[in-house]
Backbone as XML, in Angstrom:
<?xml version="1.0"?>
<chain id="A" units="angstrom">
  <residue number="1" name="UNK">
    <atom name="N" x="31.078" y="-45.763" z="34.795"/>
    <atom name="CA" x="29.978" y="-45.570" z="35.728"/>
    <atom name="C" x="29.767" y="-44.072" z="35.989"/>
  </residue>
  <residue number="2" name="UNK">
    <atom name="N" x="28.576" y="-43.301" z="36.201"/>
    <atom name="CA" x="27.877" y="-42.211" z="36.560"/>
    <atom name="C" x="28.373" y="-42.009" z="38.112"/>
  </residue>
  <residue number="3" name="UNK">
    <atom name="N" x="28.823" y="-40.876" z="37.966"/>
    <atom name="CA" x="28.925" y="-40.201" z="39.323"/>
    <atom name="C" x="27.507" y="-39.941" z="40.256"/>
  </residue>
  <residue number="4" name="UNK">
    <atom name="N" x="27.228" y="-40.007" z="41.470"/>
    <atom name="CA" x="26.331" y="-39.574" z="41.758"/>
    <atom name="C" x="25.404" y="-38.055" z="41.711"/>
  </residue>
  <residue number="5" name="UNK">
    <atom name="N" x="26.578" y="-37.231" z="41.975"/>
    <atom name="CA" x="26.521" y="-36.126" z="41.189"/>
    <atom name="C" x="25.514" y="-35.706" z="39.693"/>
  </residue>
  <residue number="6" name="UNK">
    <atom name="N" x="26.290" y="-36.709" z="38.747"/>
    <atom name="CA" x="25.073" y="-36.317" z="37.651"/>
    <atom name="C" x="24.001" y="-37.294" z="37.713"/>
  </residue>
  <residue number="7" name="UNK">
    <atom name="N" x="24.006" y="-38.149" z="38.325"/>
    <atom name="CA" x="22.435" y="-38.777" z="38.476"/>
    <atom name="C" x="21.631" y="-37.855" z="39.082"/>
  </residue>
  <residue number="8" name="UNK">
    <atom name="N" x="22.258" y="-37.088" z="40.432"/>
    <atom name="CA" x="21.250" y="-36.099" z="40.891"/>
    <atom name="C" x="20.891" y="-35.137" z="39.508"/>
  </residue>
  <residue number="9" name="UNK">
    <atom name="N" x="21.833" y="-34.525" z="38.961"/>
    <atom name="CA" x="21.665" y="-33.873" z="37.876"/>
    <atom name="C" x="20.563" y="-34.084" z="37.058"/>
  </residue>
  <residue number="10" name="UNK">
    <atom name="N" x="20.843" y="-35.442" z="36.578"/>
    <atom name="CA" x="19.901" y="-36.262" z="35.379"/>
    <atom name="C" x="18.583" y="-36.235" z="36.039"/>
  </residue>
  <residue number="11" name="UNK">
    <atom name="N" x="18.201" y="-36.432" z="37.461"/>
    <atom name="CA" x="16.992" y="-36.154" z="37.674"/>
    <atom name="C" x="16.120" y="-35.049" z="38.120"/>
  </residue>
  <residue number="12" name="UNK">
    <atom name="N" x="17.050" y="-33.986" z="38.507"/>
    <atom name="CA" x="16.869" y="-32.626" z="38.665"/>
    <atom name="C" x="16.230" y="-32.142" z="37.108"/>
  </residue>
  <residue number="13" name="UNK">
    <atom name="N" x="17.244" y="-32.226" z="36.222"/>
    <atom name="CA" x="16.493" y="-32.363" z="34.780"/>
    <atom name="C" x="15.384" y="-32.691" z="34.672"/>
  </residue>
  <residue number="14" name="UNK">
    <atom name="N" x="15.106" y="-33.856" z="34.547"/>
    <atom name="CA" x="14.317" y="-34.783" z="34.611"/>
    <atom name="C" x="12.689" y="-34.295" z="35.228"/>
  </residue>
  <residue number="15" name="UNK">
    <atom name="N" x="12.836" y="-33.846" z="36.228"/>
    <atom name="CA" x="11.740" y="-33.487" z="36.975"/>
    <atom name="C" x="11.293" y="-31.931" z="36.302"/>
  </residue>
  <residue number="16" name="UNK">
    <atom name="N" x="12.351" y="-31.206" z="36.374"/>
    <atom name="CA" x="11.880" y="-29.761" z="35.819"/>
    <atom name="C" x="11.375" y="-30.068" z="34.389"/>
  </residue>
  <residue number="17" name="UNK">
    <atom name="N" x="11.793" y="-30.807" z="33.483"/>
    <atom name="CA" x="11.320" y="-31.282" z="32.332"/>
    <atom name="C" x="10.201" y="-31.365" z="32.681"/>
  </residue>
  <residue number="18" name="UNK">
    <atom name="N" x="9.323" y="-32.314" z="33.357"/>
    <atom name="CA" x="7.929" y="-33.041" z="33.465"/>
    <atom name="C" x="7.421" y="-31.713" z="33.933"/>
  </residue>
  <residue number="19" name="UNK">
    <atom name="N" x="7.980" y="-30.959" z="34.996"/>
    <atom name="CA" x="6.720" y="-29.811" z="35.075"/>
    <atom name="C" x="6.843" y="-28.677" z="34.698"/>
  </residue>
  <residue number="20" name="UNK">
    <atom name="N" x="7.588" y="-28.903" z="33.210"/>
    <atom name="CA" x="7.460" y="-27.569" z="31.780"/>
    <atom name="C" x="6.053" y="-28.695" z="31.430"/>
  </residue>
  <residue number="21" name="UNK">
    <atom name="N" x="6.364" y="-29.362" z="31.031"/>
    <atom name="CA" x="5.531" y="-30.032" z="30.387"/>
    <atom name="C" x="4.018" y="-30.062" z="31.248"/>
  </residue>
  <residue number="22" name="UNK">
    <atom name="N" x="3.811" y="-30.043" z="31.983"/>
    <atom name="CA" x="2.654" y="-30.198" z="32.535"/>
    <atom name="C" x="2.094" y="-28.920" z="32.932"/>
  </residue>
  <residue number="23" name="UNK">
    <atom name="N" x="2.798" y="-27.886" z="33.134"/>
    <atom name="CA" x="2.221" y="-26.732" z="33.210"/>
    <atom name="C" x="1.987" y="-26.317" z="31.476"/>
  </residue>
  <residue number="24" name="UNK">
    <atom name="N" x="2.552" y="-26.400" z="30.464"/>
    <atom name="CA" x="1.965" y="-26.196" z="29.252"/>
    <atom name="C" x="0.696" y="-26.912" z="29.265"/>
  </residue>
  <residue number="25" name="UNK">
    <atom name="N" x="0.690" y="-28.058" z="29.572"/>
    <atom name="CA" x="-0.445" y="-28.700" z="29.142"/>
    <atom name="C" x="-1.790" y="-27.697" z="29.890"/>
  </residue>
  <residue number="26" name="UNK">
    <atom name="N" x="-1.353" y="-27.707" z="31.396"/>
    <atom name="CA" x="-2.735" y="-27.177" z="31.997"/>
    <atom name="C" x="-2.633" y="-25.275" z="31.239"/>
  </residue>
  <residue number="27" name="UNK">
    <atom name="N" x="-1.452" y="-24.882" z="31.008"/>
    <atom name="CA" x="-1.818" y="-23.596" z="30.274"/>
    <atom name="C" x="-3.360" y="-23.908" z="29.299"/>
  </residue>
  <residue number="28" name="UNK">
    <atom name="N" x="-2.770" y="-24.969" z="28.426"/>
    <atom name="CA" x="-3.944" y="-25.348" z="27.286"/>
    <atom name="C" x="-5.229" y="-25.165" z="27.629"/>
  </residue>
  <residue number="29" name="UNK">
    <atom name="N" x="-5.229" y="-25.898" z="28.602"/>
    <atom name="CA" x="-6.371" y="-26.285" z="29.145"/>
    <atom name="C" x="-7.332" y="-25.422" z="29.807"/>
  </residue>
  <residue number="30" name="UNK">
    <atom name="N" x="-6.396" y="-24.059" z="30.445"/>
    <atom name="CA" x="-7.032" y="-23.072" z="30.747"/>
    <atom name="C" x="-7.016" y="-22.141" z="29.831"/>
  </residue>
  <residue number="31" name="UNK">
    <atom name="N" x="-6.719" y="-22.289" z="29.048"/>
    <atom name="CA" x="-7.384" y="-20.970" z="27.515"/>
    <atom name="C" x="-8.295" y="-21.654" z="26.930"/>
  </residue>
  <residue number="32" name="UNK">
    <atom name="N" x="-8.436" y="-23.298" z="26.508"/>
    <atom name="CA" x="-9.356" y="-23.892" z="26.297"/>
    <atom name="C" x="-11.170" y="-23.575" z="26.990"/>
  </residue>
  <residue number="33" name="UNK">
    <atom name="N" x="-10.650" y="-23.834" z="28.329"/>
    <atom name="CA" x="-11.539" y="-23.485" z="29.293"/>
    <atom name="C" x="-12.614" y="-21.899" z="29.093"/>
  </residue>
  <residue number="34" name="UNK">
    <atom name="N" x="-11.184" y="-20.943" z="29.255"/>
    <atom name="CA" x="-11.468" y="-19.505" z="28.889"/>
    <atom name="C" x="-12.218" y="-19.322" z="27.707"/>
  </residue>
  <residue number="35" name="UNK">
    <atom name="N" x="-12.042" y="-19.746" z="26.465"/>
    <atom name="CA" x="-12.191" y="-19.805" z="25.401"/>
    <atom name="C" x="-14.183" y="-20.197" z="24.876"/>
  </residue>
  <residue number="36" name="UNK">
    <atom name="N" x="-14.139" y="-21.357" z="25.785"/>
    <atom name="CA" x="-15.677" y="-22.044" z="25.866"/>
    <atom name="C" x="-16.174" y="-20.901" z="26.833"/>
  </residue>
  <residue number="37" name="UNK">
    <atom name="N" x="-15.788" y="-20.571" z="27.890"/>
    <atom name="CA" x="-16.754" y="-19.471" z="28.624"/>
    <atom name="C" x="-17.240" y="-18.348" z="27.686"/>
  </residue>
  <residue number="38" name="UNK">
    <atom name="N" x="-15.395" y="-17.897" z="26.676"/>
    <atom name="CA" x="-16.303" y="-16.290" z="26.415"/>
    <atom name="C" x="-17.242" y="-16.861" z="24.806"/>
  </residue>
  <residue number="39" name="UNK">
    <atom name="N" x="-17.348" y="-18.046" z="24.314"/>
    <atom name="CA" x="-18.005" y="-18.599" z="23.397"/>
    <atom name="C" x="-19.530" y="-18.401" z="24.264"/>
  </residue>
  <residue number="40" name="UNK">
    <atom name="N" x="-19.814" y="-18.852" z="25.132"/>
    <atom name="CA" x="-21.317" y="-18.536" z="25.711"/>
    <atom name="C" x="-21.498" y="-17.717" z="26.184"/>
  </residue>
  <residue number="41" name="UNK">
    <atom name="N" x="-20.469" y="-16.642" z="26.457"/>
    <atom name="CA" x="-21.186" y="-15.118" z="26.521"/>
    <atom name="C" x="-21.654" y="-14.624" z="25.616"/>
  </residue>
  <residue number="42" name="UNK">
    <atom name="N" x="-20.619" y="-14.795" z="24.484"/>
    <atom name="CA" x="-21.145" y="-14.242" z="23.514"/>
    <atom name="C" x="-22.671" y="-14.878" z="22.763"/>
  </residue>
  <residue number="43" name="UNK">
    <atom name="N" x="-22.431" y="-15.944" z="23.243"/>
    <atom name="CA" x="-24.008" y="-16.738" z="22.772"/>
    <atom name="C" x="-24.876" y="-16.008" z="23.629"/>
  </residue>
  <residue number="44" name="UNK">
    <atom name="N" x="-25.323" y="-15.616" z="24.909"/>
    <atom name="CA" x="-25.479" y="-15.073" z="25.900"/>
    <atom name="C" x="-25.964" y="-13.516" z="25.433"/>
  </residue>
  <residue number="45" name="UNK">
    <atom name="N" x="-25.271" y="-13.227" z="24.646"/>
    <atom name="CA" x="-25.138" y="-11.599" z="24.434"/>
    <atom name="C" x="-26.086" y="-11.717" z="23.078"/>
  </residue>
  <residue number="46" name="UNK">
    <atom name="N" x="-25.657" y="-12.487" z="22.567"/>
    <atom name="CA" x="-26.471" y="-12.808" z="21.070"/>
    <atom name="C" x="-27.778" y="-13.118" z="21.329"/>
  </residue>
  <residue number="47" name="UNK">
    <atom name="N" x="-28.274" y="-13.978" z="22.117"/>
    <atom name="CA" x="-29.576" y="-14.268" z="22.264"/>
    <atom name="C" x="-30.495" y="-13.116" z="22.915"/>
  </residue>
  <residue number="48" name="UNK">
    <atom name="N" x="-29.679" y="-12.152" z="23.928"/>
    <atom name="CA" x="-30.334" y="-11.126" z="24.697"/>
    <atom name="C" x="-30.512" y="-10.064" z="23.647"/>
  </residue>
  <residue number="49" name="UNK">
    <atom name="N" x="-29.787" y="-9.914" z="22.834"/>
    <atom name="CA" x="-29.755" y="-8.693" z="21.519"/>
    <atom name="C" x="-30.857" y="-9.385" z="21.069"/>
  </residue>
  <residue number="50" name="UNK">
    <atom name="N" x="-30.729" y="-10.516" z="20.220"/>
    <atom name="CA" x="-32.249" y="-11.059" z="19.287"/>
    <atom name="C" x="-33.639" y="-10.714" z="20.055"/>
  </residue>
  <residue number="51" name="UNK">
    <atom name="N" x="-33.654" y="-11.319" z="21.681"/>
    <atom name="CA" x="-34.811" y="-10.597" z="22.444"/>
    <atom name="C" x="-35.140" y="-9.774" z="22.497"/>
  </residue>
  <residue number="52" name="UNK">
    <atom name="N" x="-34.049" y="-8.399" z="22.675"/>
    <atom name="CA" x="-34.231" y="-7.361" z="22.869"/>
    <atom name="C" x="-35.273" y="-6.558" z="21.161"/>
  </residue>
  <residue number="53" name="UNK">
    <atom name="N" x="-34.690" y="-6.837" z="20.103"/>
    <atom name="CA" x="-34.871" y="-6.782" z="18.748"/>
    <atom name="C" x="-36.273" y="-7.226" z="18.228"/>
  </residue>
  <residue number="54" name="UNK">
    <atom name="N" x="-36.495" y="-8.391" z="18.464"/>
    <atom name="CA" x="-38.063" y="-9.171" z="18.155"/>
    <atom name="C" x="-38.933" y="-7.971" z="18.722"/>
  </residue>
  <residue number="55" name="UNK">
    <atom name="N" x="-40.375" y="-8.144" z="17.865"/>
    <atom name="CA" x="-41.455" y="-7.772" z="17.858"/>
    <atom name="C" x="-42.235" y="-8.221" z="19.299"/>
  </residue>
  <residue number="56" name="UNK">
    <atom name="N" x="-42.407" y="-7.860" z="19.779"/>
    <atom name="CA" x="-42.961" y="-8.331" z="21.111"/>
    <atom name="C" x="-44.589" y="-9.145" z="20.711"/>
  </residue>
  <residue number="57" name="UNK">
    <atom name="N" x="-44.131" y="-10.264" z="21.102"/>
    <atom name="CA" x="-45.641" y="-11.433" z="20.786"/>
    <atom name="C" x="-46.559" y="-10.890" z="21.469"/>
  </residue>
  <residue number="58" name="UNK">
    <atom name="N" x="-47.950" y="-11.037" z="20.797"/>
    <atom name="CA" x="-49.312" y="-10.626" z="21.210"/>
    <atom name="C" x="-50.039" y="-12.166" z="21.325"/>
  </residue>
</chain>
């Protein structure tokens, strides 16, 4: 039989495990995030350059 001792252990583990794991995940998720923002700046930046560039319509 398990001492109580390492059951506390085993779930002390246990828990710090789940929130490595869940802070990686939301890491992901916020470079993901980051990632789509500077994608529409740069769309953003691209479309204002093409405006800027065009022949001005008559």
């Amino acid at each position: 039989m398990s001492k109580p001792s390492d059951d506390a252990q085993h779930r002390q583990s246990a828990v710090l495990t789940g929130l490595l794991t869940t802070m990686r995940i939301l890491w992901r998720v916020a470079r993901l995030i980051q990632r789509e923002h500077l994608y529409k700046q740069i769309e953003q930046a691209a479309e204002a350059l093409k405006a800027a560039t065009e022949p001005p319509r008559l």
